[in-house]
C-alpha positions in Angstrom: 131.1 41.8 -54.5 127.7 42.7 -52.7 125.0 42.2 -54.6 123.7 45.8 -53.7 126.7 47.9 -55.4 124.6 46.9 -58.8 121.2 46.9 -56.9 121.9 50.4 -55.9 122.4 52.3 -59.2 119.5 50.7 -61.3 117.2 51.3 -57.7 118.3 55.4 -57.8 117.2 55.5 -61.7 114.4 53.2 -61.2 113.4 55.6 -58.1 114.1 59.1 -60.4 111.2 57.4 -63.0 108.7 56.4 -60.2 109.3 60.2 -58.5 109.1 61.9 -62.4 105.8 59.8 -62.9 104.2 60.6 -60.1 105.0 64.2 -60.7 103.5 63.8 -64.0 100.3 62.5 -62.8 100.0 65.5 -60.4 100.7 67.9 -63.3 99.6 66.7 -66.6 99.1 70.0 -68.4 102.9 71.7 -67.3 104.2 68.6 -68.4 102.6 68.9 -72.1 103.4 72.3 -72.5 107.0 72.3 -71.1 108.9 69.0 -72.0 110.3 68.4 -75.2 112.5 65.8 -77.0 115.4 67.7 -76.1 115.0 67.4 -72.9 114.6 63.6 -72.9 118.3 62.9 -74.1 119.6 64.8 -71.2 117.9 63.2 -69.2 118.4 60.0 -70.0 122.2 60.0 -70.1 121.9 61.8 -66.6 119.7 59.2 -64.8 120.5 56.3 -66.4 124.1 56.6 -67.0 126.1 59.0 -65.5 124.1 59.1 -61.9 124.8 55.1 -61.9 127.7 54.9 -63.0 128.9 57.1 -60.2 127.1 55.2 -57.5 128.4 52.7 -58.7 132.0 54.0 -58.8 131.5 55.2 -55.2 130.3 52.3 -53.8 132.8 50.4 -55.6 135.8 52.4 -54.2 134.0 52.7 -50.2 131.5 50.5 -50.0 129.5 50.2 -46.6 130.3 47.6 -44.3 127.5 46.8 -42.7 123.8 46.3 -43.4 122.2 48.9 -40.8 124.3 50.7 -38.5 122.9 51.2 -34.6 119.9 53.4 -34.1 121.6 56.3 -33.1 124.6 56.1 -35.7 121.8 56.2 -38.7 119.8 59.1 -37.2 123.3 61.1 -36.7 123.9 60.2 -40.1 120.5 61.7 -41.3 121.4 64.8 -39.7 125.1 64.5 -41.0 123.5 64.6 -44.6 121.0 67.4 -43.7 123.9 70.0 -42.3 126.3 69.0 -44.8 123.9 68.4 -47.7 122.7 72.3 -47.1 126.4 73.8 -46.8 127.7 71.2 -50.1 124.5 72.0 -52.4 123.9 76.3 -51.1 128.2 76.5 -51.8 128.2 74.6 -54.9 125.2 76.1 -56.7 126.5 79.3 -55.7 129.6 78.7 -57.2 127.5 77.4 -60.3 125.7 80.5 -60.5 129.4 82.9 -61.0 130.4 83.8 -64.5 133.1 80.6 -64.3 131.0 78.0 -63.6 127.3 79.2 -64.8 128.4 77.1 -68.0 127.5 73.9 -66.5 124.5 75.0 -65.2 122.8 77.0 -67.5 121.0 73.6 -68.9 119.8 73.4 -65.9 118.1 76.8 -66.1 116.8 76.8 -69.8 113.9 76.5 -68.2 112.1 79.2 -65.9 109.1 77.1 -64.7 110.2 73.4 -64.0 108.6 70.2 -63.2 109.7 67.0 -61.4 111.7 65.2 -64.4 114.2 68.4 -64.9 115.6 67.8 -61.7 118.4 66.1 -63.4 118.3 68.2 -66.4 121.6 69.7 -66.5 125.3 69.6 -67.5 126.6 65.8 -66.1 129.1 67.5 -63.9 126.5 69.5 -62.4 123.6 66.8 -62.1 126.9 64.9 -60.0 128.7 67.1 -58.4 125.5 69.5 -57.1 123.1 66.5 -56.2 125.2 63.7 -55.4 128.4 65.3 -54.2 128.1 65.9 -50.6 126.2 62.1 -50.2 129.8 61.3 -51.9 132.1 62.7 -49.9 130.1 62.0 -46.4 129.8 57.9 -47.5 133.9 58.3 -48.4 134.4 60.1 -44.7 132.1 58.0 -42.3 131.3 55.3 -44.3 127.2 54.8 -44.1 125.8 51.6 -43.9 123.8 49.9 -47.3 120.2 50.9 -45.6 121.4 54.4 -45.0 122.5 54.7 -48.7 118.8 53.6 -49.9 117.3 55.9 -47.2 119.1 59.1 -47.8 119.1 58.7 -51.6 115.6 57.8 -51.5 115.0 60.8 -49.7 117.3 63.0 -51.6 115.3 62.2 -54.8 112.3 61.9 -53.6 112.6 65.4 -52.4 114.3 67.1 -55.3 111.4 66.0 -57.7 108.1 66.0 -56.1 109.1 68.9 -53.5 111.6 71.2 -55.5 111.2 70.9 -58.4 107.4 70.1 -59.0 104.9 72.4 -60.9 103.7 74.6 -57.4 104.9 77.9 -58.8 105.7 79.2 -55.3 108.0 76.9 -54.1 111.2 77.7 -52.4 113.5 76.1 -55.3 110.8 77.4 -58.1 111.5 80.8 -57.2 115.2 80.1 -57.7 114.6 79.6 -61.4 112.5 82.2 -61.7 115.2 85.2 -60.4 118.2 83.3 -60.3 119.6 85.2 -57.4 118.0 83.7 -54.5 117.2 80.2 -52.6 120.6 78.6 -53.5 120.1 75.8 -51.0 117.8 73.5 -49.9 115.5 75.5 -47.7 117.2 74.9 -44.5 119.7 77.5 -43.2 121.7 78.7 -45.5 119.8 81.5 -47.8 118.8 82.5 -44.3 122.3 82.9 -43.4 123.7 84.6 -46.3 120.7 87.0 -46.7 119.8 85.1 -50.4 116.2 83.4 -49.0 113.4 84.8 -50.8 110.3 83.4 -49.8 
Protein backbone atom coordinates (compact mmCIF):
# COMPACT_ATOMS: atom_id res chain seq x y z
CA UNK A 1 0.00 0.00 0.00
CA UNK A 2 1.44 3.59 -0.67
CA UNK A 3 2.26 5.32 2.11
CA UNK A 4 0.27 8.45 0.85
CA UNK A 5 -3.36 6.68 0.78
CA UNK A 6 -2.91 7.40 4.85
CA UNK A 7 -0.77 10.60 4.22
CA UNK A 8 -3.56 11.93 2.29
CA UNK A 9 -6.51 12.00 4.62
CA UNK A 10 -4.81 13.22 7.92
CA UNK A 11 -2.88 16.10 5.27
CA UNK A 12 -6.73 17.28 3.95
CA UNK A 13 -7.88 17.64 7.82
CA UNK A 14 -4.60 18.85 8.91
CA UNK A 15 -4.93 21.44 5.78
CA UNK A 16 -8.90 22.31 6.78
CA UNK A 17 -7.32 23.44 10.54
CA UNK A 18 -4.33 25.49 9.14
CA UNK A 19 -7.01 27.22 6.44
CA UNK A 20 -9.80 27.61 9.54
CA UNK A 21 -6.89 29.21 11.68
CA UNK A 22 -5.74 31.36 9.49
CA UNK A 23 -9.27 32.54 8.80
CA UNK A 24 -9.48 33.04 12.47
CA UNK A 25 -6.62 35.27 12.79
CA UNK A 26 -8.01 37.44 9.97
CA UNK A 27 -11.36 37.70 11.69
CA UNK A 28 -11.20 37.44 15.40
CA UNK A 29 -14.36 39.28 16.39
CA UNK A 30 -16.89 37.15 13.67
CA UNK A 31 -15.41 34.27 15.02
CA UNK A 32 -16.37 35.16 18.87
CA UNK A 33 -19.64 36.19 18.07
CA UNK A 34 -20.74 33.41 15.62
CA UNK A 35 -19.20 29.93 16.60
CA UNK A 36 -20.54 27.95 19.18
CA UNK A 37 -20.02 24.45 20.80
CA UNK A 38 -22.47 23.15 18.47
CA UNK A 39 -20.88 23.85 15.76
CA UNK A 40 -17.59 22.24 16.90
CA UNK A 41 -19.15 18.57 16.89
CA UNK A 42 -20.15 18.96 13.37
CA UNK A 43 -17.26 19.85 12.51
CA UNK A 44 -15.20 17.63 13.83
CA UNK A 45 -16.93 14.47 12.70
CA UNK A 46 -16.87 16.16 9.12
CA UNK A 47 -13.16 17.01 8.95
CA UNK A 48 -11.68 14.53 10.80
CA UNK A 49 -13.79 11.61 10.04
CA UNK A 50 -16.07 11.39 7.42
CA UNK A 51 -13.85 13.72 4.81
CA UNK A 52 -10.92 11.07 5.54
CA UNK A 53 -12.46 8.36 5.64
CA UNK A 54 -13.69 8.88 2.18
CA UNK A 55 -10.34 9.88 0.79
CA UNK A 56 -9.34 7.28 2.09
CA UNK A 57 -11.95 4.99 0.63
CA UNK A 58 -11.37 6.58 -2.82
CA UNK A 59 -7.93 6.31 -2.91
CA UNK A 60 -8.18 2.90 -1.72
CA UNK A 61 -10.58 1.72 -4.46
CA UNK A 62 -8.51 4.03 -7.50
CA UNK A 63 -5.52 4.97 -6.29
CA UNK A 64 -3.13 7.10 -8.68
CA UNK A 65 -0.44 5.42 -10.40
CA UNK A 66 1.98 7.59 -10.76
CA UNK A 67 3.80 10.25 -8.71
CA UNK A 68 3.28 13.41 -11.17
CA UNK A 69 1.87 13.00 -14.39
CA UNK A 70 3.53 15.10 -17.68
CA UNK A 71 3.25 18.83 -17.61
CA UNK A 72 0.53 19.09 -19.83
CA UNK A 73 -1.62 16.00 -18.46
CA UNK A 74 -1.67 17.90 -14.77
CA UNK A 75 -2.47 21.37 -16.21
CA UNK A 76 -5.52 19.56 -18.30
CA UNK A 77 -6.35 18.04 -15.24
CA UNK A 78 -6.51 21.47 -13.40
CA UNK A 79 -8.87 22.61 -15.94
CA UNK A 80 -10.72 19.16 -15.81
CA UNK A 81 -11.47 19.90 -12.05
CA UNK A 82 -12.33 23.59 -12.75
CA UNK A 83 -15.15 22.85 -15.68
CA UNK A 84 -16.38 19.84 -13.95
CA UNK A 85 -15.92 21.05 -10.38
CA UNK A 86 -18.35 24.18 -11.41
CA UNK A 87 -21.08 21.98 -13.31
CA UNK A 88 -20.74 18.99 -10.12
CA UNK A 89 -20.94 21.71 -7.17
CA UNK A 90 -23.66 24.69 -9.24
CA UNK A 91 -25.97 21.01 -10.06
CA UNK A 92 -25.61 19.59 -6.76
CA UNK A 93 -26.28 22.53 -4.50
CA UNK A 94 -29.01 23.34 -6.65
CA UNK A 95 -30.40 20.17 -6.13
CA UNK A 96 -29.62 20.71 -2.32
CA UNK A 97 -31.51 23.82 -2.34
CA UNK A 98 -35.27 21.92 -3.68
CA UNK A 99 -37.77 21.01 -1.02
CA UNK A 100 -36.24 17.03 -1.41
CA UNK A 101 -32.91 17.59 -0.64
CA UNK A 102 -32.79 21.11 1.40
CA UNK A 103 -32.74 18.49 4.49
CA UNK A 104 -29.18 17.83 4.17
CA UNK A 105 -28.29 21.16 3.71
CA UNK A 106 -30.04 23.23 5.92
CA UNK A 107 -27.04 22.74 8.59
CA UNK A 108 -25.18 24.16 6.34
CA UNK A 109 -27.30 27.38 6.26
CA UNK A 110 -28.13 27.77 10.09
CA UNK A 111 -25.95 30.34 9.64
CA UNK A 112 -26.51 33.60 7.47
CA UNK A 113 -23.06 35.24 7.93
CA UNK A 114 -20.23 32.49 7.80
CA UNK A 115 -16.66 32.21 8.46
CA UNK A 116 -13.81 29.98 7.20
CA UNK A 117 -14.42 26.83 9.69
CA UNK A 118 -18.31 26.41 8.58
CA UNK A 119 -17.20 25.39 5.35
CA UNK A 120 -17.62 21.92 6.37
CA UNK A 121 -20.45 22.57 8.61
CA UNK A 122 -23.13 20.58 7.17
CA UNK A 123 -25.09 17.31 6.91
CA UNK A 124 -22.06 14.44 6.14
CA UNK A 125 -23.68 13.64 2.82
CA UNK A 126 -23.53 17.08 1.94
CA UNK A 127 -19.96 18.12 3.22
CA UNK A 128 -19.12 14.74 0.71
CA UNK A 129 -21.09 14.66 -1.89
CA UNK A 130 -21.09 18.74 -2.60
CA UNK A 131 -17.31 19.38 -1.90
CA UNK A 132 -15.59 16.29 -2.60
CA UNK A 133 -17.82 14.57 -5.19
CA UNK A 134 -16.84 15.83 -8.49
CA UNK A 135 -12.75 15.46 -7.28
CA UNK A 136 -14.27 11.74 -6.75
CA UNK A 137 -15.73 10.87 -9.63
CA UNK A 138 -12.90 12.74 -12.01
CA UNK A 139 -9.84 10.66 -9.88
CA UNK A 140 -12.34 7.31 -10.59
CA UNK A 141 -12.61 8.42 -14.52
CA UNK A 142 -8.97 9.72 -15.40
CA UNK A 143 -7.23 8.58 -12.63
CA UNK A 144 -4.92 11.82 -11.30
CA UNK A 145 -1.59 11.31 -10.26
CA UNK A 146 -0.67 11.57 -6.09
CA UNK A 147 0.76 15.35 -6.70
CA UNK A 148 -2.36 16.26 -8.48
CA UNK A 149 -4.54 14.95 -5.59
CA UNK A 150 -2.44 17.23 -2.92
CA UNK A 151 -2.67 20.10 -5.45
CA UNK A 152 -6.33 20.21 -6.33
CA UNK A 153 -7.45 19.41 -2.74
CA UNK A 154 -5.14 21.86 -1.46
CA UNK A 155 -6.62 24.20 -3.66
CA UNK A 156 -10.10 23.10 -3.25
CA UNK A 157 -9.82 23.87 0.54
CA UNK A 158 -7.82 26.39 0.55
CA UNK A 159 -10.38 28.20 -1.53
CA UNK A 160 -13.62 27.14 0.13
CA UNK A 161 -12.33 28.66 3.51
CA UNK A 162 -10.27 31.59 3.15
CA UNK A 163 -12.09 32.72 -0.19
CA UNK A 164 -15.77 31.55 0.16
CA UNK A 165 -16.51 31.26 3.04
CA UNK A 166 -14.41 33.91 5.09
CA UNK A 167 -15.97 36.87 7.05
CA UNK A 168 -15.88 39.62 3.70
CA UNK A 169 -19.61 40.08 3.70
CA UNK A 170 -19.68 40.74 -0.05
CA UNK A 171 -18.38 37.79 -1.30
CA UNK A 172 -19.77 35.79 -4.14
CA UNK A 173 -20.62 32.54 -1.84
CA UNK A 174 -21.53 35.09 1.26
CA UNK A 175 -24.25 36.39 -0.63
CA UNK A 176 -25.51 32.86 -1.30
CA UNK A 177 -26.27 32.52 2.48
CA UNK A 178 -27.54 35.55 2.76
CA UNK A 179 -30.68 35.09 -0.09
CA UNK A 180 -30.35 31.61 -0.66
CA UNK A 181 -31.45 31.89 -4.25
CA UNK A 182 -28.39 32.88 -5.96
CA UNK A 183 -24.46 32.10 -6.57
CA UNK A 184 -24.98 28.26 -6.49
CA UNK A 185 -21.54 27.61 -7.94
CA UNK A 186 -18.22 28.44 -7.59
CA UNK A 187 -18.09 31.80 -9.26
CA UNK A 188 -17.07 30.60 -12.62
CA UNK A 189 -19.78 30.08 -15.24
CA UNK A 190 -22.49 28.65 -14.21
CA UNK A 191 -24.87 31.34 -12.20
CA UNK A 192 -23.85 33.30 -15.20
CA UNK A 193 -25.34 30.71 -17.35
CA UNK A 194 -28.51 30.00 -15.62
CA UNK A 195 -29.31 33.62 -14.78
CA UNK A 196 -28.72 32.84 -10.68
CA UNK A 197 -25.28 35.19 -10.28
CA UNK A 198 -25.93 37.96 -8.12
CA UNK A 199 -23.01 39.92 -7.63
Amino acid sequence: MDNNILIIPFYSSWLYVCASYYDYSQNKELYGRLVRREHLQTLFWNVFVFQPFSLYSILTIQPPTVVMDTFWNEISYVLYNIIFGEVWFYTIHYVFHTKYFYKYHKTHHENNEVVGIFALYAHPIDAVLLNLGSIFLLHYLVVFSWFHIYLIGSIATINTIIHSHTGRKNGFHQKHHRCFTCNYGMDYFMDTLFSTATK
